[in-house]
C-alpha positions as YAML, in Angstrom:
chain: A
units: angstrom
residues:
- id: 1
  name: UNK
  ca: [2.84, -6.60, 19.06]
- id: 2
  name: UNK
  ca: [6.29, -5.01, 20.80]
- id: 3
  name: UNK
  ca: [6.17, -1.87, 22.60]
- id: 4
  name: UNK
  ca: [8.71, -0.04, 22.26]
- id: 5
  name: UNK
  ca: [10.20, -1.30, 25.78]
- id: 6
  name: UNK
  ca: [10.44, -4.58, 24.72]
- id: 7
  name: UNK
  ca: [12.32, -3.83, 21.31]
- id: 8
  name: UNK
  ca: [14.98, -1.32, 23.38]
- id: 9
  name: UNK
  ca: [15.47, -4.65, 25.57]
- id: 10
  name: UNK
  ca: [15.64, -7.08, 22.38]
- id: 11
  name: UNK
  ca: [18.12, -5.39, 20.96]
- id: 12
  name: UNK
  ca: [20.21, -4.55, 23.87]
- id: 13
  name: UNK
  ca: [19.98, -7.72, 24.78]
- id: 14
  name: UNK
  ca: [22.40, -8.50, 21.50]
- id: 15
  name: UNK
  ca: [25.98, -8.73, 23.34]
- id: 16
  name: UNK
  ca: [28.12, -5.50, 22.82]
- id: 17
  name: UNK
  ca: [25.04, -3.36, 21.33]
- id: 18
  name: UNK
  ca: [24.47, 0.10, 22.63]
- id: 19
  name: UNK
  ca: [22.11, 2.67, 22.41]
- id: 20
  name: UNK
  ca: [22.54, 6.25, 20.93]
- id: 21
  name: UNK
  ca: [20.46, 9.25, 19.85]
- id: 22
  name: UNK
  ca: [20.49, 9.73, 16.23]
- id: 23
  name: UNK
  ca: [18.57, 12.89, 14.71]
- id: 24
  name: UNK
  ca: [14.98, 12.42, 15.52]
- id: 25
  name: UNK
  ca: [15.04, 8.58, 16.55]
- id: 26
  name: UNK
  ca: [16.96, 6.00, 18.47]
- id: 27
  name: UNK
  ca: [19.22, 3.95, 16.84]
- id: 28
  name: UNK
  ca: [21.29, 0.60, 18.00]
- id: 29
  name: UNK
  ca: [24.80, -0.18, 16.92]
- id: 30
  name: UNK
  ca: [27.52, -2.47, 17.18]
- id: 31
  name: UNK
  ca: [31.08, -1.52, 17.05]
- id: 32
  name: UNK
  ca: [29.56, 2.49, 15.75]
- id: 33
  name: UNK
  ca: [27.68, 0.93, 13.06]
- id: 34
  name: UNK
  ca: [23.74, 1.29, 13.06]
- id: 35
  name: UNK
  ca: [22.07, -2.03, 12.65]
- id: 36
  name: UNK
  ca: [18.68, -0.60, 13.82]
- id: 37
  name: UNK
  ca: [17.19, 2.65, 14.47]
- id: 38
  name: UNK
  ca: [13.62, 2.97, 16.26]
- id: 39
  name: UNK
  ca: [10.78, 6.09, 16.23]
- id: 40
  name: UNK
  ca: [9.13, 5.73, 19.42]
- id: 41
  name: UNK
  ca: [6.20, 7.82, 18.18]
- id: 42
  name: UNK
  ca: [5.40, 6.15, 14.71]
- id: 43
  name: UNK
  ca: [6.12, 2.50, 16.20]
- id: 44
  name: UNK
  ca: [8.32, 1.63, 13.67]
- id: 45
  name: UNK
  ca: [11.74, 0.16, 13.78]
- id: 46
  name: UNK
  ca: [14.39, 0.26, 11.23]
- id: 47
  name: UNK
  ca: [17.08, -2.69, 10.60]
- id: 48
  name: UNK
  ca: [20.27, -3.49, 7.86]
- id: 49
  name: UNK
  ca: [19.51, -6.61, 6.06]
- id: 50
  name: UNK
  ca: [21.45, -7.92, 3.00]
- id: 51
  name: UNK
  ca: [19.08, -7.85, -0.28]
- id: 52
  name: UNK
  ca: [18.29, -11.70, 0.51]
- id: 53
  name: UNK
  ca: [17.48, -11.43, 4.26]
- id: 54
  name: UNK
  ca: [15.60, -8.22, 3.79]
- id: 55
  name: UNK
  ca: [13.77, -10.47, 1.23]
- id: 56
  name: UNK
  ca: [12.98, -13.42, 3.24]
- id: 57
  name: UNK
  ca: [11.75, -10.88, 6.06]
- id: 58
  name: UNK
  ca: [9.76, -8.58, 3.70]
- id: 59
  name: UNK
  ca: [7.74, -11.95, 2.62]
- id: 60
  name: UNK
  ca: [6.28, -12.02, 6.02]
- id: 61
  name: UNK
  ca: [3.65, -9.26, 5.07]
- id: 62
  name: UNK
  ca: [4.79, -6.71, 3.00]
- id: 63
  name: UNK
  ca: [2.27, -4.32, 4.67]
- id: 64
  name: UNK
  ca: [4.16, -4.81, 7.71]
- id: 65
  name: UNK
  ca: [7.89, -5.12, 6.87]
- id: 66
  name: UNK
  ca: [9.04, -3.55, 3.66]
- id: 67
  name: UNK
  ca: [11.94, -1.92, 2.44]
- id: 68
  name: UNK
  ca: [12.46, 2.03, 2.88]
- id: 69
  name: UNK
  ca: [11.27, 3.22, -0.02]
- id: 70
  name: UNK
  ca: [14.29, 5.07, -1.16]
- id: 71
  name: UNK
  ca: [18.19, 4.75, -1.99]
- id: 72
  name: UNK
  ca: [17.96, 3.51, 1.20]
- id: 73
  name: UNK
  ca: [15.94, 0.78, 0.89]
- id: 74
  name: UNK
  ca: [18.19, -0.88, -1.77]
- id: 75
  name: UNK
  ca: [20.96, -0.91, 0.35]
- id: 76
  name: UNK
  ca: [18.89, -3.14, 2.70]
- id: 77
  name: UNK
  ca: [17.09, -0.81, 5.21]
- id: 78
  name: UNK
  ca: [14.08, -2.19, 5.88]
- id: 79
  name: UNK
  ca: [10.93, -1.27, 8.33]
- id: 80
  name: UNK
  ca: [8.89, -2.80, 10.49]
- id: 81
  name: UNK
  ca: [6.16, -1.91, 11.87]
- id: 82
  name: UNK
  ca: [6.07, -3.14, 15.97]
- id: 83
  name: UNK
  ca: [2.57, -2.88, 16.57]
- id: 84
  name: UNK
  ca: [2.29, -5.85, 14.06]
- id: 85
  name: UNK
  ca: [4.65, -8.51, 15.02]
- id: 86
  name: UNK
  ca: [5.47, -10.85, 17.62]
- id: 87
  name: UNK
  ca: [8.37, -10.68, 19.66]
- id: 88
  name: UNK
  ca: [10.14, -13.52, 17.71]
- id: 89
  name: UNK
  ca: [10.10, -12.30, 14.39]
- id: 90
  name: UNK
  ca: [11.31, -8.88, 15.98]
- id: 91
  name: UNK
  ca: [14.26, -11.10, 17.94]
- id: 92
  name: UNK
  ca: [15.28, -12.98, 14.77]
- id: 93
  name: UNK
  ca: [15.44, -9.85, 12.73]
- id: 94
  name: UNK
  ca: [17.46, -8.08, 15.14]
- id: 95
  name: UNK
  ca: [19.90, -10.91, 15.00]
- id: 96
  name: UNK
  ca: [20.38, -11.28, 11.43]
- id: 97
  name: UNK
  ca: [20.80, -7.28, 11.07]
- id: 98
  name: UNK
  ca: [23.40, -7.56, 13.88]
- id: 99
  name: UNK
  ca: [25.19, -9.87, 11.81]
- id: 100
  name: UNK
  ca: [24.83, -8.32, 8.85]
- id: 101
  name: UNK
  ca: [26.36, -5.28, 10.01]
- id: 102
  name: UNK
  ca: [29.53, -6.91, 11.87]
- id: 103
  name: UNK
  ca: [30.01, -8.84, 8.73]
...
């Protein structure tokens, strides 16, 4: 499980990321592209994959982390839900959507 405290300080831990309001949630982004986005009241984190990452993730538990279940969803936004997780799965996604999105 990650509160949300401990996913703000994952994913501000990633060098150069900051933190911004963005409509109803918070989102994270490197170089003003979002990489991750986070409701505070639904528990549930957003992050870019590519279609393979977002793959490899999803087959975790697809109950858990699946893509958004829209246009954006195919373009590799994916959720997860935090109060499912353990804080390494949560770190290791945050990297690879970091990466992703200063490819």
């Amino acid at each position: 499980m990650v509160a949300n405290r401990k996913f703000r300080e994952l994913t501000l831990s990633i060098p150069d990321s900051i933190e911004l309001p963005h409509h109803e949630k918070t989102s994270f982004r490197l170089n003003k592209k979002i990489f991750a986005t986070l409701d505070e009241t639904k528990r549930i984190a957003t992050l870019k994959f590519s279609e393979i990452d977002q793959s490899v993730f999803c087959s975790y538990d697809k109950l858990i982390i699946y893509p958004v279940p829209n246009k954006w969803g195919k373009q590799g936004w994916t959720y997860i839900a935090l109060d499912k997780v353990p804080n390494e799965l949560v770190q290791d996604a945050l990297n690879v959507a970091s990466r992703e999105i200063s490819k």
